[in-house]
NUNURO-424668 format. One record per residue (C-alpha): residue number from 0; residue in three letters; chain; x, y, z. Coordinates in steps of 0.05 Angstrom, whole numbers. Each point is the difference from the previous one (the first is absolute). Layout:
 num residuo cadena      x      y      z
 NUM     ALA      A      X      Y      Z
...
//
This chain:
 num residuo cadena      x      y      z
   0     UNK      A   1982   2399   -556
   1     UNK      A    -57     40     24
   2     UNK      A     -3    -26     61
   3     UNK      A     71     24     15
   4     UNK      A    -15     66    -27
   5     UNK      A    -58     10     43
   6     UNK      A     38    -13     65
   7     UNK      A     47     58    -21
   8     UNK      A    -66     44    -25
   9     UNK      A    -35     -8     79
  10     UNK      A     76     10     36
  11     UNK      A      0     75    -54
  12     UNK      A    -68     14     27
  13     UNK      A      9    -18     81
  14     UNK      A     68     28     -1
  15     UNK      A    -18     68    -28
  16     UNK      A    -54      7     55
  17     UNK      A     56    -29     48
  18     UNK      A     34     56    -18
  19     UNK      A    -39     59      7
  20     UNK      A     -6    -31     72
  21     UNK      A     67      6     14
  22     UNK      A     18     67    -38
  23     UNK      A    -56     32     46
  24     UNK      A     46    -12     56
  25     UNK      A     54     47    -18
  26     UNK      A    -37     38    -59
  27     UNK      A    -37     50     58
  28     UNK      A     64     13     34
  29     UNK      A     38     56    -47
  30     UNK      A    -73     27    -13
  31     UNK      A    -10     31     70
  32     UNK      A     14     64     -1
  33     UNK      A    -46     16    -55
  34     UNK      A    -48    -44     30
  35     UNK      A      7     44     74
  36     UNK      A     -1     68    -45
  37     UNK      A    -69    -15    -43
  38     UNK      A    -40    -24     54
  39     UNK      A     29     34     60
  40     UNK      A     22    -55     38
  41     UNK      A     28      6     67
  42     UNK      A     72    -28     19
  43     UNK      A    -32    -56     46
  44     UNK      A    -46    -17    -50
  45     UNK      A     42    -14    -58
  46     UNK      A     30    -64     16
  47     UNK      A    -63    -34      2
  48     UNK      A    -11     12    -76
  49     UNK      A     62    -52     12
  50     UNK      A    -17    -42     53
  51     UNK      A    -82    -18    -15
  52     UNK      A     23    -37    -62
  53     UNK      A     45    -36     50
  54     UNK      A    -38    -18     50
  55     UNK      A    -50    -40    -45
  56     UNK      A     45    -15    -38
  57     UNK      A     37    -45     40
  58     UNK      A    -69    -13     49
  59     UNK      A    -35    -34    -54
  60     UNK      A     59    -40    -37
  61     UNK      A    -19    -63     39
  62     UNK      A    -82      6    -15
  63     UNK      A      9     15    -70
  64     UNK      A     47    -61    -19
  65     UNK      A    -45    -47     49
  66     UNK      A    -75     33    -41
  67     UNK      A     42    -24    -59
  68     UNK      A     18    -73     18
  69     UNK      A    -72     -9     11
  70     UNK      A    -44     47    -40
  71     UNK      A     32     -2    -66
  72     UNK      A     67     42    -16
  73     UNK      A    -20     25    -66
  74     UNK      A    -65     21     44
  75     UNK      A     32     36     52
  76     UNK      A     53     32    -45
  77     UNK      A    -53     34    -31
  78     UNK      A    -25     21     55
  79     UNK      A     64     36     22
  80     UNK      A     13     32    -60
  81     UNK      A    -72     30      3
  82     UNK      A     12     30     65
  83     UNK      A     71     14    -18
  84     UNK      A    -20     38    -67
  85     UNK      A    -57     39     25
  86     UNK      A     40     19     76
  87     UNK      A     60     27    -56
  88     UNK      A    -57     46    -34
  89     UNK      A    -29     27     70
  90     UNK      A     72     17     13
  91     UNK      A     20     34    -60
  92     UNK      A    -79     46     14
  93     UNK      A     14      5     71
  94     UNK      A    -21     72     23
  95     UNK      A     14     -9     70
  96     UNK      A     48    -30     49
  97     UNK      A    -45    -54     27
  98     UNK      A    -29    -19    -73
  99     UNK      A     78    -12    -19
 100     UNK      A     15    -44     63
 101     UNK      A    -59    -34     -1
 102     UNK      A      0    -28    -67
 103     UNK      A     80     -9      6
 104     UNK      A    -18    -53     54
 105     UNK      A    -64    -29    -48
 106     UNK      A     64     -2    -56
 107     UNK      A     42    -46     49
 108     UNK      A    -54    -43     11
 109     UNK      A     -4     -5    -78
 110     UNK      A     72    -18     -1
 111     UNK      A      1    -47     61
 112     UNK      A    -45    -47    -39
 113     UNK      A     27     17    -66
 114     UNK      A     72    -25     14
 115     UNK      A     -7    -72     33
 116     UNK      A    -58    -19    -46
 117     UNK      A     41     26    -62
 118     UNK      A     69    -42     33
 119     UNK      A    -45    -61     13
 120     UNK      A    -24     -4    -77
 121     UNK      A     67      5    -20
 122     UNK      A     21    -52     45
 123     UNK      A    -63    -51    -19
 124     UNK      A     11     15    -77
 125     UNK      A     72    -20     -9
 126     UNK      A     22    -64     29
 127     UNK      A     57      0     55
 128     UNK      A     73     -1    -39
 129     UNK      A     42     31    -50
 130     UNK      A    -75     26    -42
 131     UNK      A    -25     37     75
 132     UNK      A     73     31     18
 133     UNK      A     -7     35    -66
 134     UNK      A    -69     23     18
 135     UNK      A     27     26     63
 136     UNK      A     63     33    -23
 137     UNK      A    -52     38    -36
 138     UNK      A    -34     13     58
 139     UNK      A     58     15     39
 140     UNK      A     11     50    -48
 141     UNK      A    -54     35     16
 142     UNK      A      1     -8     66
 143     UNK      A     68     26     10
 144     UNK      A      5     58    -57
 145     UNK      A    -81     27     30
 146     UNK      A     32     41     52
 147     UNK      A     53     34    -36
 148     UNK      A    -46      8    -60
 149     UNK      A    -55     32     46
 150     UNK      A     54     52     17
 151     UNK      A     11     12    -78
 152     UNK      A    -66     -3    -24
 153     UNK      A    -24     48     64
 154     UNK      A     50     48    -16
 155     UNK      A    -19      7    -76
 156     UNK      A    -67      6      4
 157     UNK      A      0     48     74
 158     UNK      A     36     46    -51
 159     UNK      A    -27     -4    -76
 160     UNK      A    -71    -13     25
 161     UNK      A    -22     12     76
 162     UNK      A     -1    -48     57
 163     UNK      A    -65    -21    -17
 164     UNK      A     25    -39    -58
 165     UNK      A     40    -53     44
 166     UNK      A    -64    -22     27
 167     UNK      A    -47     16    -76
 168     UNK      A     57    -47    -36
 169     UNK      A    -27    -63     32
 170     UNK      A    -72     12    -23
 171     UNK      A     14    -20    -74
 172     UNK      A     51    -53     17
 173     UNK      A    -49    -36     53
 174     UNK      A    -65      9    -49
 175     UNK      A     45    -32    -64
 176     UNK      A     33    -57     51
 177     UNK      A    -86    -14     24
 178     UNK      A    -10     -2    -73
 179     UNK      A     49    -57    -18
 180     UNK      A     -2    -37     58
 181     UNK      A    -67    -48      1
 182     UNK      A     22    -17    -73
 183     UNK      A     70    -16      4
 184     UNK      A      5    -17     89
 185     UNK      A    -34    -80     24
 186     UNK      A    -33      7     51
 187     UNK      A     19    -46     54
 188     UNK      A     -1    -13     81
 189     UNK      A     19    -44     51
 190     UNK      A    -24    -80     -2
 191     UNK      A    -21      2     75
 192     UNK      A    -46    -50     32
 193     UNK      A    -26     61     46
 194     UNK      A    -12     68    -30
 195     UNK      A    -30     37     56
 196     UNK      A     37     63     15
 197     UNK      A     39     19     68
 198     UNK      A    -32     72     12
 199     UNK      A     26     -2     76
 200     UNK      A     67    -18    -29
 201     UNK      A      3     53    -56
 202     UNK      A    -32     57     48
 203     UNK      A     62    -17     58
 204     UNK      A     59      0    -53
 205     UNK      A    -25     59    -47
 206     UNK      A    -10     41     68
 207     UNK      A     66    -24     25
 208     UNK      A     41     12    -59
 209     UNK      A    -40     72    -17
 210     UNK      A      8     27     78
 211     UNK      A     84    -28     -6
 212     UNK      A      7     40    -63
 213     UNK      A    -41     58     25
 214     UNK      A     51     -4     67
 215     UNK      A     66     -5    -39
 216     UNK      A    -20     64    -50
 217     UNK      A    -10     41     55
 218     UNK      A     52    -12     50
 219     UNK      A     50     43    -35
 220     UNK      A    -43     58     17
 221     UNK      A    -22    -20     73
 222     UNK      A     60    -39     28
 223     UNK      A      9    -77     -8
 224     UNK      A     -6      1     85
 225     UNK      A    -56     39      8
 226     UNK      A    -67    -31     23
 227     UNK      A    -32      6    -56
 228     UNK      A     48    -40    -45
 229     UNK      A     10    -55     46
 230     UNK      A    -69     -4     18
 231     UNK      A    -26     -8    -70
 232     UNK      A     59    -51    -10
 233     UNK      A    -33    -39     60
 234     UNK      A    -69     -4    -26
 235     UNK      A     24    -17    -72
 236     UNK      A     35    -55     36
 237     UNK      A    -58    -29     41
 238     UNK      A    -42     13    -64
 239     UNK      A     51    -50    -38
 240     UNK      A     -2    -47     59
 241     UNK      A    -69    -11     -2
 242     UNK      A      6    -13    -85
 243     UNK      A     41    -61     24
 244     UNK      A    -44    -29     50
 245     UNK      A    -63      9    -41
 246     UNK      A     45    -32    -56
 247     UNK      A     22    -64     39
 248     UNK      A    -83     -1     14
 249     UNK      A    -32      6    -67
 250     UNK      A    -15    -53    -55
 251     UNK      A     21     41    -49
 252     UNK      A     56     53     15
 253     UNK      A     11     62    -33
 254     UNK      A     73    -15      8
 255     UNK      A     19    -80     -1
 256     UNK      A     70      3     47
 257     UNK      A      9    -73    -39
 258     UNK      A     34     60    -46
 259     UNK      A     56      1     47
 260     UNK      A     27    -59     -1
 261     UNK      A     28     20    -64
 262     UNK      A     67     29     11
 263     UNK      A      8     26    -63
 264     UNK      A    -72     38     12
 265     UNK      A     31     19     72
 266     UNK      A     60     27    -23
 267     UNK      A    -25     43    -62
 268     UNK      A    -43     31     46
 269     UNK      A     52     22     43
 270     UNK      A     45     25    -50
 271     UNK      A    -54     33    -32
 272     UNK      A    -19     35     62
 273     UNK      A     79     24     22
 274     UNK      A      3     20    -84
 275     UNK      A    -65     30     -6
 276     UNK      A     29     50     67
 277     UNK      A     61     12    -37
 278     UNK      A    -25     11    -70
 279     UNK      A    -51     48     15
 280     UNK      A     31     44     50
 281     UNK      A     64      1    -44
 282     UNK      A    -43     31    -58
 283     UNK      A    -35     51     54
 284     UNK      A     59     27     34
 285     UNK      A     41     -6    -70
 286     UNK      A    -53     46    -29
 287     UNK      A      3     54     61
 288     UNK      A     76     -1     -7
 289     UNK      A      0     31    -66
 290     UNK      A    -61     46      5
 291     UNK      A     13     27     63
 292     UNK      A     76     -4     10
 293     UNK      A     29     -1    -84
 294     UNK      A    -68     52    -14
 295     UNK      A    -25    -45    -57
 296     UNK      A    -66     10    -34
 297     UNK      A    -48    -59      7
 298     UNK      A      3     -6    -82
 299     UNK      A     78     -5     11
 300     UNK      A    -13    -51     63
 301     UNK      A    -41    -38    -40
 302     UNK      A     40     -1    -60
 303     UNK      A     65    -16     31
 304     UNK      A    -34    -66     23
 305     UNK      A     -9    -22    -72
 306     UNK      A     64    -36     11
 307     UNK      A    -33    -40     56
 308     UNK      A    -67    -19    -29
 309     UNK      A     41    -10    -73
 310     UNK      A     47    -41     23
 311     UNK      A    -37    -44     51
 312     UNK      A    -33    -30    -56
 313     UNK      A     55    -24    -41
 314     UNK      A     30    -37     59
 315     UNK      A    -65    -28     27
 316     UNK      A      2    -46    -74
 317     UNK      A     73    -19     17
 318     UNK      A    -25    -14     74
 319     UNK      A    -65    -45    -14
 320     UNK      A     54    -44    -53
 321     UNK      A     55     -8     51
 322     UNK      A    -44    -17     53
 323     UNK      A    -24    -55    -49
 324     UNK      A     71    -28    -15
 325     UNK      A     23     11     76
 326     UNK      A    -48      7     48
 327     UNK      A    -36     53     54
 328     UNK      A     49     13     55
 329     UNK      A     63     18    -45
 330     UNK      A    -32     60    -37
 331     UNK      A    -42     28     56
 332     UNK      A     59      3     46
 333     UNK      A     33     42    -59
 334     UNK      A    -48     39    -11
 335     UNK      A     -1     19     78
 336     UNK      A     66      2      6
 337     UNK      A      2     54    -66
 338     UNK      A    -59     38     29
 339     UNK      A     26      1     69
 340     UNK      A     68     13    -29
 341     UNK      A    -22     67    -33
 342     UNK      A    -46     18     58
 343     UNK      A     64      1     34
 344     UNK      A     43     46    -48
 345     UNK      A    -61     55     12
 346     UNK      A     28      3     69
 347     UNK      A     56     39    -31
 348     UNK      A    -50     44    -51
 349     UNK      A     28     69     12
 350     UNK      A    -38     73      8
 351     UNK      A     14     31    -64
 352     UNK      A     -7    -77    -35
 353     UNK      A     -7     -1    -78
 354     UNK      A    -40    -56    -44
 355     UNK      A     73    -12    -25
 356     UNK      A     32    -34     30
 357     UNK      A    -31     -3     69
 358     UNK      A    -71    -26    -25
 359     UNK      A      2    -41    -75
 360     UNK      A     46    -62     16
 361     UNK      A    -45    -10     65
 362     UNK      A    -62      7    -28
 363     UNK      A     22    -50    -51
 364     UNK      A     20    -48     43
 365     UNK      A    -55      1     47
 366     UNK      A    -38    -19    -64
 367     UNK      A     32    -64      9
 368     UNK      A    -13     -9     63
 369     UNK      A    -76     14    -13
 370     UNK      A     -3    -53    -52
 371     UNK      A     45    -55     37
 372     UNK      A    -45     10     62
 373     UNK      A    -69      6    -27
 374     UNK      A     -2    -49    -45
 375     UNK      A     24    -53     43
 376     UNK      A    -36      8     52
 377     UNK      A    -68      0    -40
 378     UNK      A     27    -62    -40
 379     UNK      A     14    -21     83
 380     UNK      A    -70     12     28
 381     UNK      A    -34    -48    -43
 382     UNK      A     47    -47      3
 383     UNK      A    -29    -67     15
 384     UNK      A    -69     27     14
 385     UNK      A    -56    -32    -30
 386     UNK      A    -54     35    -47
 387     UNK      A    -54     12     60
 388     UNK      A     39     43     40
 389     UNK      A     25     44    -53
 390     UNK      A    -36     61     15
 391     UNK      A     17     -4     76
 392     UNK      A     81    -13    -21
 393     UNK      A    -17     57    -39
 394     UNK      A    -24     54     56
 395     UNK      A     53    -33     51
 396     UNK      A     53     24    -46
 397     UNK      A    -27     68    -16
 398     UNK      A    -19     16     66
 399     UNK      A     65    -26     30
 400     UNK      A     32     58    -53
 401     UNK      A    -57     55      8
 402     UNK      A      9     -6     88
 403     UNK      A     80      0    -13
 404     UNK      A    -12     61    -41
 405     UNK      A    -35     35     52
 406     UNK      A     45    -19     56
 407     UNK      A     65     20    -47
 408     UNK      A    -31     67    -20
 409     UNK      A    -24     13     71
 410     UNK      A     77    -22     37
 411     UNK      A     36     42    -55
 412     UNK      A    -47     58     23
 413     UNK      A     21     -5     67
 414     UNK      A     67     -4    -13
 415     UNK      A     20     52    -50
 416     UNK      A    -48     57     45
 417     UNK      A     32    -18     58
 418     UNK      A     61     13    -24
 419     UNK      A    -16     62    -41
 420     UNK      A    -35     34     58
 421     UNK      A     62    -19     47
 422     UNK      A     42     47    -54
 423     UNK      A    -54     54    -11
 424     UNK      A    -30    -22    -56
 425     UNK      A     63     23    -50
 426     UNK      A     13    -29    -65
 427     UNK      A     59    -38     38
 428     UNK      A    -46    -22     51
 429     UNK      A    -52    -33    -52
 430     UNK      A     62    -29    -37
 431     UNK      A     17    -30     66
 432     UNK      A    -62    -31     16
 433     UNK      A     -2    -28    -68
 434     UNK      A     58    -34      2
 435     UNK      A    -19    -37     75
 436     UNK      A    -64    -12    -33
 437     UNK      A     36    -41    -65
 438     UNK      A     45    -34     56
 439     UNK      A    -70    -24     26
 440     UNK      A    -25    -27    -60
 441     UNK      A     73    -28    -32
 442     UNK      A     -6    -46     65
 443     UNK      A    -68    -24     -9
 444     UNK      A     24    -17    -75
 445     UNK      A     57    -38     34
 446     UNK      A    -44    -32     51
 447     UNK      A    -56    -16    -58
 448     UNK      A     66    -43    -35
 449     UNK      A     18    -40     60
 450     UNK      A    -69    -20      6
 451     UNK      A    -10    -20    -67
 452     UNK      A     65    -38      1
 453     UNK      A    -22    -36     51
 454     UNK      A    -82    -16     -8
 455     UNK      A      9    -10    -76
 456     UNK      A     56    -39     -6
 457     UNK      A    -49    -66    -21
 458     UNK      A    -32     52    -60
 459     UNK      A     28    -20    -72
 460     UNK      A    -36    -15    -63
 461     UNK      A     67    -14    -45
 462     UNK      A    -31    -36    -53
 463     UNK      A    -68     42      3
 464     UNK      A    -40    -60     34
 465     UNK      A    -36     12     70
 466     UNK      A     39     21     50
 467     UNK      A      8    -39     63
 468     UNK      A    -23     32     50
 469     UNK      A    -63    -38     29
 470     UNK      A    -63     12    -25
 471     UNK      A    -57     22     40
//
């Protein structure tokens, strides 16, 4: 009995630091304004408050869950959530523009170790089945509610308290979660003959991913066909090349392509990458819509997304349970159909749009389509893989959803300002843009579905034993 209890103590503790990782992402967003006011930021300066948490972020996914695998990942949780917690208090202090940026960027590197090493625990402590889909509905849950919730929880506490609270809130959490976790968190790591470490390997990748995220945030502002963009996308390209030559070289690989013989493994990750794009932009252009166009208040912005963040956890406990009884690819292709079904009806939100009924049954049922996606695509991306390459399953998934994130955020960009600035910038014209920009993502949903349909068709675990996708 206590052993069982303890499995769901260390998922409470990794998934509340899982969390904050995740509400960071969309926390900052409806806290910029203040943010540009106190410390005087200039216009083409503020979106890297935004974008240096992204960069390494999704740069060092694929380090982090590899330093777990082989240097312990109670170890290097720890040490994520140290740099995590003390980045968040340098944040919440910053008296400068560079002191905020700066430790935003030492706060993503916190969170880029953080979250694979946190998913790989899970992942070693409950045993694939029925007992592990349970663990990662939960986890789903909080996967899929984080970015709604940051919008919530940034609104409430921009307004009661000052914006220096969405970054002073993760100080206590992160000190209590270092607190608990060496008593109630095993440690454990990879059983590997060879434990050296692949520093060419991780140096190639983290620069590669860090320059494509770095390239993608920025082309809204300075053209996706200008030099700079495309040259940047180059380099991060022969950067990536030369990760998979020094991989097929090494002895010991930072990233094992054995992996991707896995279809299950293959397919998760491309799903999560077409999702993660779809997901995120559809909460950043959603939020713009009614602040700048409906002239909501980033409390009532936050608030309205209650229903989201609410709901998405109810359904992620009926998602983990049917994906027990019936399988992977039947509830992630209705949860992208749902999602990419509402992403859709925003194509017809109108300019003077209300939260009833233009905005509540959507954001309901895009709670759905949260948990029915998330959930199975975790439960997906372990599917069949064995316990030593947990923490690398681990990053590939988050930093298939973190670079799809960028990408989605980035294309949206693009599209809705090209479309406002072609009508003058109205309230019409933004609406406009908007609505080309939910087209956009309401395909990649639908595209996201197909794929799943197809690549996962072999993923079912009906009576909770392992599923059958090979192992690896």
């Amino acid at each position: 009995m206590r052993e069982s209890t303890r499995k769901w103590e260390t998922l409470a503790v990794v998934g509340t630091a899982f969390f904050m990782t995740i509400l960071d992402v969309a926390i900052v967003n409806v806290a910029l304004p203040s943010i540009q006011k106190d410390l005087d930021i200039p216009e083409s300066t503020l979106q890297w408050v935004v974008t240096a948490y992204a960069i390494t972020f999704g740069g060092f996914l694929l380090l982090g869950g590899r330093m777990a695998d082989l240097l312990g990942r109670r170890r290097i949780f720890l040490v994520g959530l140290t740099l995590f917690t003390l980045a968040s208090l340098f944040c919440g202090l910053a008296w400068s523009t560079g002191v905020l940026i700066g430790a935003r960027a030492v706060q993503g590197v916190g969170a880029a170790i953080i979250s694979p090493a946190a998913l790989s625990i899970v992942t070693t402590t409950f045993e694939e089945g029925a007992e592990r889909n349970k663990a990662l509905g939960i986890w789903g849950a909080l996967g899929g509610s984080g970015a709604a919730a940051g919008v919530l929880f940034g609104g409430i506490l921009t307004k009661y308290l000052g914006w220096e609270w969405i970054f002073f809130v993760n100080v206590p959490v992160g000190a209590a979660v270092f607190a608990v976790t060496r008593p109630i968190v095993r440690e454990s790591r990879a059983d590997l003959a060879n434990r050296s470490f692949d520093a060419a390997g991780a140096v190639t990748v983290t620069a590669s991913l860090a320059l494509l995220v770095y390239a993608i945030s920025k082309a809204p502002d300075v053209g996706w066909g200008t030099f700079r963009t495309i040259g940047l996308i180059v380099v991060s390209a022969l950067l990536f090349a030369a990760f998979i030559v020094i991989e097929t070289r090494t002895s010991a690989p930072l990233m094992p392509f054995e992996i991707f013989r896995n279809r299950s493994v293959t397919g998760a990750n491309i799903v999560g990458f077409l999702f993660g794009a779809a997901i995120f932009a559809n909460f950043f252009v959603l939020t713009l819509y009614v602040q700048q166009i409906l002239g909501w208040s980033a409390l009532k912005a936050g608030l309205t997304f209650l229903a989201t963040a609410g709901t998405t956890v109810i359904w992620a406990g009926v998602s983990q349970a049917l994906v027990t009884r019936v399988g992977v690819r039947p509830i992630l292709v209705t949860g992208l159909l749902a999602a990419g079904g509402v992403m859709l009806y925003y194509t017809t939100l109108p300019v003077t749009g209300h939260y009833w009924p233009d905005l509540l049954i959507p954001y309901l049922v895009f709670a759905l389509g949260i948990a029915f996606t998330f959930v199975p695509v975790t439960i997906a991306a372990f599917a069949g893989v064995r316990p030593a390459l947990a923490g690398l399953a681990s990053g590939l998934l988050n930093t298939s959803q973190q670079i799809g994130g960028a990408i989605g955020v980035a294309v949206s960009s693009t599209i809705f300002l090209s479309r406002a600035k072609a009508g003058h910038f109205t309230p019409q014209a933004f609406t406009s843009g908007y609505h080309w920009a939910f087209f956009a993502l309401a395909i990649t949903a639908f595209v996201a579905a197909i794929v799943g349909a197809v690549l996962l068709r072999d993923v079912a675990a009906p009576t909770g034993e392992t599923a059958p996708a090979a192992a690896v």
